[in-house]
Biotite code that builds the C-alpha atoms (Angstrom):
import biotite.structure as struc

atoms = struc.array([
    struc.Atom([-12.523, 14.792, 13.924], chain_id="A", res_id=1, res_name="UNK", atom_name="CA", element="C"),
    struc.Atom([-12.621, 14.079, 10.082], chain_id="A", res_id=2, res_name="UNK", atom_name="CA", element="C"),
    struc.Atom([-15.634, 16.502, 10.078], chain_id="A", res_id=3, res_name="UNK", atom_name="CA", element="C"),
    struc.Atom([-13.107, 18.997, 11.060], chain_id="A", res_id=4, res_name="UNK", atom_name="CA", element="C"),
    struc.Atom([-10.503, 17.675, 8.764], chain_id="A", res_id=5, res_name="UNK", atom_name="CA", element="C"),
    struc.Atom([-13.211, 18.075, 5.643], chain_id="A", res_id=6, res_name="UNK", atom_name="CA", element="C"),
    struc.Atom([-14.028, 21.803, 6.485], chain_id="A", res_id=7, res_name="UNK", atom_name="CA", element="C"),
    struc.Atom([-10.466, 22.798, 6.339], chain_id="A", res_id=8, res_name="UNK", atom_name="CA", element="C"),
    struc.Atom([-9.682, 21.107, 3.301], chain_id="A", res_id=9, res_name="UNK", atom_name="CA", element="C"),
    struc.Atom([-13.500, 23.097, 2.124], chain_id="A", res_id=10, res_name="UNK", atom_name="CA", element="C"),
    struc.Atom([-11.966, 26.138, 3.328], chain_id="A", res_id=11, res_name="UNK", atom_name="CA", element="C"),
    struc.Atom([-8.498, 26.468, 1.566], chain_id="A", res_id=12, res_name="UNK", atom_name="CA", element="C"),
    struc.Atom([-10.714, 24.576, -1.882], chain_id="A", res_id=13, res_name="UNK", atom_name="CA", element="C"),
    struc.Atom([-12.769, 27.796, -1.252], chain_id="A", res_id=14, res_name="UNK", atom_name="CA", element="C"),
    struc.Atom([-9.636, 30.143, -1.348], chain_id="A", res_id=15, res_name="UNK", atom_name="CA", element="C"),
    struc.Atom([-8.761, 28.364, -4.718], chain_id="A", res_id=16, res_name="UNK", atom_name="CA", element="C"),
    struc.Atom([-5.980, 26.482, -3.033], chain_id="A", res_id=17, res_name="UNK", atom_name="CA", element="C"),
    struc.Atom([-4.447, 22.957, -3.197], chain_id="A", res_id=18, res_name="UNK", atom_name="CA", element="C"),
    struc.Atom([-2.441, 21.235, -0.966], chain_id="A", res_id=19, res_name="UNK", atom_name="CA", element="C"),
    struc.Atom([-1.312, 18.658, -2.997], chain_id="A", res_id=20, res_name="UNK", atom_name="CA", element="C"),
    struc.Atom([0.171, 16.916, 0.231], chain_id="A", res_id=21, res_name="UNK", atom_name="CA", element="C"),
    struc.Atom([-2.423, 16.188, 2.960], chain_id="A", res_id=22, res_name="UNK", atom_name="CA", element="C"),
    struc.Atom([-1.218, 13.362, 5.083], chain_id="A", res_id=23, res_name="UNK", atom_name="CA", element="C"),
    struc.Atom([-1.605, 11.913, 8.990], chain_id="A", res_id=24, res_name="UNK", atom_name="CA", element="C"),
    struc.Atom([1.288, 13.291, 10.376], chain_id="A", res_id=25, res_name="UNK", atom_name="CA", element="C"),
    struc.Atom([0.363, 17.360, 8.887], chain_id="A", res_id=26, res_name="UNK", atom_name="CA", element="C"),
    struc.Atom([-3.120, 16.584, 11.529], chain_id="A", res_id=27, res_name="UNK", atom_name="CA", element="C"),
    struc.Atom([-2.338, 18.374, 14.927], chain_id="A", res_id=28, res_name="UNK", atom_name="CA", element="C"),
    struc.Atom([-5.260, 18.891, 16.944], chain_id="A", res_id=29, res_name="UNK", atom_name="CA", element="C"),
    struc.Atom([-5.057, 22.146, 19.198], chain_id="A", res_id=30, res_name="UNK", atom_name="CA", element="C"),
    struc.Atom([-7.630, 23.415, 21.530], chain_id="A", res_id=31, res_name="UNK", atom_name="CA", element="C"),
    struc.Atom([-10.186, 21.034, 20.607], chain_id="A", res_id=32, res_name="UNK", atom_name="CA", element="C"),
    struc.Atom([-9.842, 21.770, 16.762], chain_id="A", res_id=33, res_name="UNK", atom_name="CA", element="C"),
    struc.Atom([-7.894, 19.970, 14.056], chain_id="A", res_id=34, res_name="UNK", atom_name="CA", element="C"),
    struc.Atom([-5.475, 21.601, 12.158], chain_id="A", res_id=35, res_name="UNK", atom_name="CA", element="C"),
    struc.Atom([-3.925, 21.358, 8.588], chain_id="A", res_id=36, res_name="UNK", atom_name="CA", element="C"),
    struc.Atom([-0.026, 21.840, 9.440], chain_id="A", res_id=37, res_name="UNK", atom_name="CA", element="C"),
    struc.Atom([0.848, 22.613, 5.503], chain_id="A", res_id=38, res_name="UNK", atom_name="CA", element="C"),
    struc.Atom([4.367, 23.713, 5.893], chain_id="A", res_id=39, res_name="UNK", atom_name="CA", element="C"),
    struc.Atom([4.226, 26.347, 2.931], chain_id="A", res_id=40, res_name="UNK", atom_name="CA", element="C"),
    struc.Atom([2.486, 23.483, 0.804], chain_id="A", res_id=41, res_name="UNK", atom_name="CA", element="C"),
    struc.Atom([-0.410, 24.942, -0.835], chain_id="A", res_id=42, res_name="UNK", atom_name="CA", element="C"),
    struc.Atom([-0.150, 26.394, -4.051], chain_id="A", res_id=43, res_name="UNK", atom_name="CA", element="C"),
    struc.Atom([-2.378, 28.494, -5.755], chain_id="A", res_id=44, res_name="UNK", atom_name="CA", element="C"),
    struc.Atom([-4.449, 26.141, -7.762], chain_id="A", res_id=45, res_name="UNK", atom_name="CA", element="C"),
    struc.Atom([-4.608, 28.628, -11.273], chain_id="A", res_id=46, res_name="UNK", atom_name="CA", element="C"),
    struc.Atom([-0.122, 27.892, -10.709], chain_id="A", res_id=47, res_name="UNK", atom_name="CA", element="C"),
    struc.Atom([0.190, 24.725, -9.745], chain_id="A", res_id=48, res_name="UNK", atom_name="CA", element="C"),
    struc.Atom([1.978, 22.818, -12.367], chain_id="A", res_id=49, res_name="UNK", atom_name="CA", element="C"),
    struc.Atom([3.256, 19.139, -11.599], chain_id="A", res_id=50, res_name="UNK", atom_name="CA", element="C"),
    struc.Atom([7.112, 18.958, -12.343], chain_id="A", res_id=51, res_name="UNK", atom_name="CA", element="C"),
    struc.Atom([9.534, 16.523, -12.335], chain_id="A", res_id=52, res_name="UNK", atom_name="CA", element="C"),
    struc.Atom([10.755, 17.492, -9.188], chain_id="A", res_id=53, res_name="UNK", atom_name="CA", element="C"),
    struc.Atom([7.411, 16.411, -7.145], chain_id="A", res_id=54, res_name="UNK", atom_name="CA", element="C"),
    struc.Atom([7.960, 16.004, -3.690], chain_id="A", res_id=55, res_name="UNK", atom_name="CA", element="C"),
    struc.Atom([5.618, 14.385, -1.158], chain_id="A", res_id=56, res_name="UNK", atom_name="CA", element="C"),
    struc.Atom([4.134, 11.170, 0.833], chain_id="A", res_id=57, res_name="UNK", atom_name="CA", element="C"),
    struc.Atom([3.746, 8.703, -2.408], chain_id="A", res_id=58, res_name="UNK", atom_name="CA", element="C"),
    struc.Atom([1.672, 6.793, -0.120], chain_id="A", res_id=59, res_name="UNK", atom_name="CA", element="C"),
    struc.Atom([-1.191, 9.866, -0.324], chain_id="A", res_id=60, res_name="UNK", atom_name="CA", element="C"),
    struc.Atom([-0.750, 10.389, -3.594], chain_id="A", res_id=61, res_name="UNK", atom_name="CA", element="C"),
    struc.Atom([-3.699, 10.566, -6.288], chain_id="A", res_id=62, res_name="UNK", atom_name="CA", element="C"),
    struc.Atom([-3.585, 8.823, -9.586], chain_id="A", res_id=63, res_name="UNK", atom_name="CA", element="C"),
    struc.Atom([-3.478, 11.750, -11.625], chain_id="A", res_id=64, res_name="UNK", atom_name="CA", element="C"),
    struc.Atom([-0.207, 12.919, -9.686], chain_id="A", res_id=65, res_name="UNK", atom_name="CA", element="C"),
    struc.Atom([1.466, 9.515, -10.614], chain_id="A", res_id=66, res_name="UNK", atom_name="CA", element="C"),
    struc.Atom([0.336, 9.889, -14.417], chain_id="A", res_id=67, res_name="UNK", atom_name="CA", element="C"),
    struc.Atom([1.448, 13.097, -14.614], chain_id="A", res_id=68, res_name="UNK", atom_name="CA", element="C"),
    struc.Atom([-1.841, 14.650, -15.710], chain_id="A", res_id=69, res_name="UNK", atom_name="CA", element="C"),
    struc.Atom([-1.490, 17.960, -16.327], chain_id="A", res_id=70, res_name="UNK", atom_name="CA", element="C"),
    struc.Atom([-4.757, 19.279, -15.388], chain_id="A", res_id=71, res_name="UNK", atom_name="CA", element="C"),
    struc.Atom([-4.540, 18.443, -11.798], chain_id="A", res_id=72, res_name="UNK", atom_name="CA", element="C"),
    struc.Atom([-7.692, 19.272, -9.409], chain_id="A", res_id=73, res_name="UNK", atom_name="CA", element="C"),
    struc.Atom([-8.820, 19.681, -5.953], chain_id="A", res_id=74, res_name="UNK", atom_name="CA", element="C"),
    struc.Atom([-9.585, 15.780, -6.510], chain_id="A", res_id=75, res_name="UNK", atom_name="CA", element="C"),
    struc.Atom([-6.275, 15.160, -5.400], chain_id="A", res_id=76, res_name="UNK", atom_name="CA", element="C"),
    struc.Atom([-6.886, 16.209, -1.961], chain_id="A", res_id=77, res_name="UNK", atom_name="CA", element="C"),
    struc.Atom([-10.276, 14.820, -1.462], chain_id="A", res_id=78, res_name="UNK", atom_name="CA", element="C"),
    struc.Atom([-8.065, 11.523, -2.775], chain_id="A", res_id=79, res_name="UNK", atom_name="CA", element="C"),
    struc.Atom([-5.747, 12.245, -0.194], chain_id="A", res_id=80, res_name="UNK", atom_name="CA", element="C"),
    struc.Atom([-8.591, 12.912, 2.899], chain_id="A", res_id=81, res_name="UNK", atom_name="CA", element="C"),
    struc.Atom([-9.796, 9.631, 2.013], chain_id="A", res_id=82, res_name="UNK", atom_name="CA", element="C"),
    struc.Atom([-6.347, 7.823, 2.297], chain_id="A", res_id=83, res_name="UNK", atom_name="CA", element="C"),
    struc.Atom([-5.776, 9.999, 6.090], chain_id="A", res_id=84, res_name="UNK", atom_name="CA", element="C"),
    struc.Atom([-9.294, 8.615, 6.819], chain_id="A", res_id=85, res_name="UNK", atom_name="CA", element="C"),
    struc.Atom([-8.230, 5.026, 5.691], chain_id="A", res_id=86, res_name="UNK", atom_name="CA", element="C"),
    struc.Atom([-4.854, 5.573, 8.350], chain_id="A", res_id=87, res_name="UNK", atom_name="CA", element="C"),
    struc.Atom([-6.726, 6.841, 10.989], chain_id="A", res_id=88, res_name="UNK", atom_name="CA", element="C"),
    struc.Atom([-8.976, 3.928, 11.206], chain_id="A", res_id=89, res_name="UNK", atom_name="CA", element="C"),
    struc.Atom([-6.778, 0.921, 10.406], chain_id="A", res_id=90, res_name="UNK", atom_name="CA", element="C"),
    struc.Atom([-3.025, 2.420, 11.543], chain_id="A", res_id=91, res_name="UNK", atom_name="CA", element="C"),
    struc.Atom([-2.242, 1.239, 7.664], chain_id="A", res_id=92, res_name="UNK", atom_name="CA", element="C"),
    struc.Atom([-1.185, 2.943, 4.515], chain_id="A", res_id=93, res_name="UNK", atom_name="CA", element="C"),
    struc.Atom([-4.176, 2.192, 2.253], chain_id="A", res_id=94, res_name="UNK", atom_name="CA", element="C"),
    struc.Atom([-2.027, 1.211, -0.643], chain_id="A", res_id=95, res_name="UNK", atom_name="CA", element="C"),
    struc.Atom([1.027, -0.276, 1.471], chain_id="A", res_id=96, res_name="UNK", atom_name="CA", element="C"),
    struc.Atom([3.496, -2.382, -0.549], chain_id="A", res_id=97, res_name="UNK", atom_name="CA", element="C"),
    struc.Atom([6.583, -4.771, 0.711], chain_id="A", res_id=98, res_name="UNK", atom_name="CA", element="C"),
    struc.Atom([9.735, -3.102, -0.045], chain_id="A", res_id=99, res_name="UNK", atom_name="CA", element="C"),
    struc.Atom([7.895, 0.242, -1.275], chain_id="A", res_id=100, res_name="UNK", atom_name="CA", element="C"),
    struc.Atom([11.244, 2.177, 0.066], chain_id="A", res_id=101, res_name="UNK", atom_name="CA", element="C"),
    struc.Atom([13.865, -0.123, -2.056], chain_id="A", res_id=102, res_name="UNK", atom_name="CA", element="C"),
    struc.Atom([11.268, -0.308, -4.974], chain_id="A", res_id=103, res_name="UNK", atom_name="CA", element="C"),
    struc.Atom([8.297, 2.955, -4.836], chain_id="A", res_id=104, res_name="UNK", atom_name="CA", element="C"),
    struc.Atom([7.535, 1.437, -8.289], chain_id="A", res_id=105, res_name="UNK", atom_name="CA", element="C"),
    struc.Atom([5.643, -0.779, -5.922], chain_id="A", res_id=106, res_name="UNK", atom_name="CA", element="C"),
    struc.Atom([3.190, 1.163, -4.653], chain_id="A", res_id=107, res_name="UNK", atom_name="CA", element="C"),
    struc.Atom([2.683, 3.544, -7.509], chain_id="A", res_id=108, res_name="UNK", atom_name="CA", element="C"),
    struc.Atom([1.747, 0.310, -9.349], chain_id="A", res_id=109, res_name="UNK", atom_name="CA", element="C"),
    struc.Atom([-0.873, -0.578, -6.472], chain_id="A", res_id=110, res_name="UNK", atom_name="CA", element="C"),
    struc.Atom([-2.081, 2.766, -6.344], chain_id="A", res_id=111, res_name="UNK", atom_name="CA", element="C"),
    struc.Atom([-2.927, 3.385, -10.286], chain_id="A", res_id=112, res_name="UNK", atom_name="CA", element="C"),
    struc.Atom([-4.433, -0.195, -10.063], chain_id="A", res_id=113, res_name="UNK", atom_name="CA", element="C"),
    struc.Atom([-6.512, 0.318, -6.660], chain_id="A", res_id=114, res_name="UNK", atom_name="CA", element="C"),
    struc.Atom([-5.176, -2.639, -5.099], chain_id="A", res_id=115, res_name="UNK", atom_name="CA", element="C"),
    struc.Atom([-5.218, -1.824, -1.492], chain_id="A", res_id=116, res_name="UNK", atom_name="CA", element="C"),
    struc.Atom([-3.012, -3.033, 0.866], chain_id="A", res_id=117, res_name="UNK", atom_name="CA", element="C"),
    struc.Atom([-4.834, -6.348, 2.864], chain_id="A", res_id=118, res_name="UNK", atom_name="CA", element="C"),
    struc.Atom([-2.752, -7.414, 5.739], chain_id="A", res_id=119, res_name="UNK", atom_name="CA", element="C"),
    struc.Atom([-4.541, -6.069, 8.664], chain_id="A", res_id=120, res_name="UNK", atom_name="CA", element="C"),
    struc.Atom([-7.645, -8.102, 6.937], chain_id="A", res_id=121, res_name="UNK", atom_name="CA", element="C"),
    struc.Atom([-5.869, -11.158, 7.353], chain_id="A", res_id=122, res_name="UNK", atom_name="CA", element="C"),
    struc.Atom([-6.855, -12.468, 10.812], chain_id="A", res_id=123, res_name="UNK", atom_name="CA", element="C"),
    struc.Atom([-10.262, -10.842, 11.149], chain_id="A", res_id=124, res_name="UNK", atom_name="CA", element="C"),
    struc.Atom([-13.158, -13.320, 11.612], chain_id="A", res_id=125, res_name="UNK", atom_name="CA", element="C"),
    struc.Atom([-16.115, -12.302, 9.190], chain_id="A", res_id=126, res_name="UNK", atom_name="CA", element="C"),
])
């Protein structure tokens, strides 16, 4: 399945696209194959310039996004494949935060420090 999910990300890199907004719930699988549902997100990666007006799952987000870098890269999404991977294994936002939806200050601030989220760690028995 992430095989799948890698080769279309590969695919729309290779058409000089970014999606800027891969997360779990955009994965539909349909006849046996996964699909990217993108919903008009890709933008054509020579364009894409980060505004102030950014829209899209914080939790997914890559550092540079959060920093407002202004050279932006495909990066981001192989940040964001990495965080879907992360959900799909645990059921868990990699960089989860208490309150994140009164306070998203929160999570950007666990993201941009790489402190990932450790409560389904809790009550394993290494």
């Amino acid at each position: 399945m992430f095989r799948m999910m890698v080769a279309g990300v590969k695919h729309m890199h290779d058409c000089d696209f970014i999606a800027r907004d891969l997360h779990p719930t955009r994965i539909h699988l349909e006849d046996g194959q996964i699909k990217w549902n993108l919903i008009g997100m890709p933008y054509n990666f020579k364009k894409l310039i980060r505004g102030p007006n950014y829209t899209g799952h914080l939790d997914m987000t890559a550092p540079e996004l959060l920093n407002n870098t202004e050279s932006i890269s495909k990066a981001a999404d192989i940040w964001a494949l990495g965080c879907c991977l992360y959900y799909i294994v645990t059921k868990r936002d990699p960089f989860y935060s208490e309150n994140q939806k009164l306070n998203p200050d929160l999570l950007k601030e666990n993201i941009l420090n790489g402190i990932l989220e450790q409560e389904q760690f809790k009550n394993l028995d290494w």
